[in-house]
C-alpha positions as protocol buffer text, in pm:
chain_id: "A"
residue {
  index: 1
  type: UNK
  ca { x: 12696 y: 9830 z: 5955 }
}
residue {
  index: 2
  type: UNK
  ca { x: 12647 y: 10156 z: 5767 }
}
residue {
  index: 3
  type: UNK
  ca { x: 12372 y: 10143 z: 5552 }
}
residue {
  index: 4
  type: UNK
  ca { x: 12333 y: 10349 z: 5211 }
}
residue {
  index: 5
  type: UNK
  ca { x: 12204 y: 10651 z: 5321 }
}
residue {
  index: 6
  type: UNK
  ca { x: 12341 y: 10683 z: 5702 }
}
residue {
  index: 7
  type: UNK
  ca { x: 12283 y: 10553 z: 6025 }
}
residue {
  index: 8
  type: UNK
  ca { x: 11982 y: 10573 z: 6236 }
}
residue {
  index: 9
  type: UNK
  ca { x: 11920 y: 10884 z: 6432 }
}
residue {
  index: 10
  type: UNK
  ca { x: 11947 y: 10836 z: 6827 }
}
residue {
  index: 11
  type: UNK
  ca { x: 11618 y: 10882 z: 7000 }
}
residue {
  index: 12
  type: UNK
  ca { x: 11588 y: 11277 z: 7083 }
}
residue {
  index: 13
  type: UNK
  ca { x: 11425 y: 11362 z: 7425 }
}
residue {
  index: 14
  type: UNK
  ca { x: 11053 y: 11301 z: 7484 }
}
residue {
  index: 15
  type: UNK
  ca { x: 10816 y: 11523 z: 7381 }
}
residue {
  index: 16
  type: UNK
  ca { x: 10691 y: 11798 z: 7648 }
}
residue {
  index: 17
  type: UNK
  ca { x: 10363 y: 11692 z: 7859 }
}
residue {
  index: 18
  type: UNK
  ca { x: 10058 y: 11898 z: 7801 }
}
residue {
  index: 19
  type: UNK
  ca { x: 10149 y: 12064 z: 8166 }
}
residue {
  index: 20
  type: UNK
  ca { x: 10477 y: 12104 z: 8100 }
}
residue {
  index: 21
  type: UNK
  ca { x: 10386 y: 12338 z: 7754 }
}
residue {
  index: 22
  type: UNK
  ca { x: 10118 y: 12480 z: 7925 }
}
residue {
  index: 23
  type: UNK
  ca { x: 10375 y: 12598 z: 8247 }
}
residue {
  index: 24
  type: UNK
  ca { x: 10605 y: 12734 z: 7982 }
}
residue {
  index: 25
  type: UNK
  ca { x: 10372 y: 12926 z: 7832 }
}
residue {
  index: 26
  type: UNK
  ca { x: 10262 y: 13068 z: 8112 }
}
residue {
  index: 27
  type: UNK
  ca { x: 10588 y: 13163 z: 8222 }
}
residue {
  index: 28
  type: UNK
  ca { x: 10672 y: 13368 z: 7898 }
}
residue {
  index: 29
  type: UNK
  ca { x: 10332 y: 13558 z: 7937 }
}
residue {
  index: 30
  type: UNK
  ca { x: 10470 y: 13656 z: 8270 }
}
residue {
  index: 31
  type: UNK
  ca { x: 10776 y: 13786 z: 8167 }
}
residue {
  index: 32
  type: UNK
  ca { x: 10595 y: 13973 z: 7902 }
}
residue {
  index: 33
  type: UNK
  ca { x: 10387 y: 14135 z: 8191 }
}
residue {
  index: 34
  type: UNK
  ca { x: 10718 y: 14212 z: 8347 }
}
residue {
  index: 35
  type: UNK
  ca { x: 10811 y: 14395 z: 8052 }
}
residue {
  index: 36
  type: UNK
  ca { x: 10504 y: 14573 z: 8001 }
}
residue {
  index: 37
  type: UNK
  ca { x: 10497 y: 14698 z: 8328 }
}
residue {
  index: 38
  type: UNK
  ca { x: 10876 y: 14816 z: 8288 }
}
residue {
  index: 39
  type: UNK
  ca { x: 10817 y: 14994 z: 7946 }
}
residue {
  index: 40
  type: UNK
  ca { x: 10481 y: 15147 z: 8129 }
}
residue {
  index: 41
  type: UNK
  ca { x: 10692 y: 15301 z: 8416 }
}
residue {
  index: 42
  type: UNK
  ca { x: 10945 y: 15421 z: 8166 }
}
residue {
  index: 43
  type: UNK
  ca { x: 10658 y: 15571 z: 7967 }
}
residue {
  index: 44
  type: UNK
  ca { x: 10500 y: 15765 z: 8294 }
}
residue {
  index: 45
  type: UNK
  ca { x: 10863 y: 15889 z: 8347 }
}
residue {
  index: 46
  type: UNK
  ca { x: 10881 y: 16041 z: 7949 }
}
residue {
  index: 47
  type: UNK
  ca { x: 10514 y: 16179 z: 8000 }
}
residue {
  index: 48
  type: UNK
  ca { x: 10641 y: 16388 z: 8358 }
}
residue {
  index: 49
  type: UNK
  ca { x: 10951 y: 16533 z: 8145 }
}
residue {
  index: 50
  type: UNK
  ca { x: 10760 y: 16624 z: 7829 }
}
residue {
  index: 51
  type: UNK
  ca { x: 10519 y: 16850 z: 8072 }
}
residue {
  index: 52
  type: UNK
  ca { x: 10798 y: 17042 z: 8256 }
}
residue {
  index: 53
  type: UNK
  ca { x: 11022 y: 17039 z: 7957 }
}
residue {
  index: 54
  type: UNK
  ca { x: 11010 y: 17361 z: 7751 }
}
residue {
  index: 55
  type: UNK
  ca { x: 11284 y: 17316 z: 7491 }
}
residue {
  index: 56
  type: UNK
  ca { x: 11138 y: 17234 z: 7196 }
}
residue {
  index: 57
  type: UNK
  ca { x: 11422 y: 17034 z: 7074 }
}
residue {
  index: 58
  type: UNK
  ca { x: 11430 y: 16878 z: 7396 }
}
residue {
  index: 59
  type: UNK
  ca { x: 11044 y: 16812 z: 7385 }
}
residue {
  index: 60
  type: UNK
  ca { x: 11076 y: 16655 z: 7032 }
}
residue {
  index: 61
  type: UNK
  ca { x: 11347 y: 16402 z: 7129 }
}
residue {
  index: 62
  type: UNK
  ca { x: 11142 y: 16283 z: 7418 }
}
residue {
  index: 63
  type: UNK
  ca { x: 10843 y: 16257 z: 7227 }
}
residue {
  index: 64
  type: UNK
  ca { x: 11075 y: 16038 z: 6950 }
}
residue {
  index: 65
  type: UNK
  ca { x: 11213 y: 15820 z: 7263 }
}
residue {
  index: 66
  type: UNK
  ca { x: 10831 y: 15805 z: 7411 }
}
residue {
  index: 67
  type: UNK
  ca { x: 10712 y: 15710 z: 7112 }
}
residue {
  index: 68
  type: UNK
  ca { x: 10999 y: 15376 z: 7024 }
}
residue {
  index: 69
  type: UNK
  ca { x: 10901 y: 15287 z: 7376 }
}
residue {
  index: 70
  type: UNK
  ca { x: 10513 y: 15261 z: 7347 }
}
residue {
  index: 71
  type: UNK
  ca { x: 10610 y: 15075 z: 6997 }
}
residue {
  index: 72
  type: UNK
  ca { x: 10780 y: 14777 z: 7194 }
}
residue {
  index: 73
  type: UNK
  ca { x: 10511 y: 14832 z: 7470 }
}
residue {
  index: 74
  type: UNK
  ca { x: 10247 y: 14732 z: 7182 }
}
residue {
  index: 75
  type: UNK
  ca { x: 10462 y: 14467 z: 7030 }
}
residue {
  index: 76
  type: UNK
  ca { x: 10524 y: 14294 z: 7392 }
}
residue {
  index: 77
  type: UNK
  ca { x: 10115 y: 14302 z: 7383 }
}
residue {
  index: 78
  type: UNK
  ca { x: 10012 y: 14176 z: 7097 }
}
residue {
  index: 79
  type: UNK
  ca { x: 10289 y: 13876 z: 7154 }
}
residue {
  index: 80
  type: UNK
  ca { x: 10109 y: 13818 z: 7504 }
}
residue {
  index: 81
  type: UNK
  ca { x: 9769 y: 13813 z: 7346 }
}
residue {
  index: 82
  type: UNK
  ca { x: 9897 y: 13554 z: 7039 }
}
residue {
  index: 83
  type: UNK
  ca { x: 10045 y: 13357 z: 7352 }
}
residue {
  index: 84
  type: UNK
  ca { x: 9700 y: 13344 z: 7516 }
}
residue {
  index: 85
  type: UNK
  ca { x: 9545 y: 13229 z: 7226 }
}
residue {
  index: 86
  type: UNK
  ca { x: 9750 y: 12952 z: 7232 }
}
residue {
  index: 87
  type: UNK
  ca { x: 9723 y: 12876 z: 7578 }
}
């Protein structure tokens, strides 16, 4: 029978085992490193242009695109680092 204020909830799924967070975690910190590394390549590529660029337009839109780059490079860090702390 319905009561006042609803039925009971269905049980949900268990909770995750302390090997099972600790796997997960692990796997996001890889795919952070993954990401890192990608951004890091990308940067060496901007670096190689800005020397043998000499356009200064040119020079000052790869400098703008090197520098958004090394801003997610940073922010992909410091969300690895939080995720070791936690680990």
């Amino acid at each position: 029978m319905n009561r006042v204020f609803g039925r009971k909830k269905a049980p949900g799924p268990p909770a995750p085992t302390l090997g099972e967070a600790s796997s997960g975690v692990s796997g996001q910190m890889d795919s952070m490193d993954a990401k890192i590394l990608s951004l890091d390549k990308e940067l060496k590529g901007y670096r190689d242009k800005l020397k043998t660029t000499k356009n200064p337009g040119a020079k000052k839109n790869l400098q703008k695109r090197a520098m958004e780059v090394l801003k997610r490079k940073r922010m992909y860090e410091t969300q690895r680092d939080q995720l070791a702390g936690q680990q």
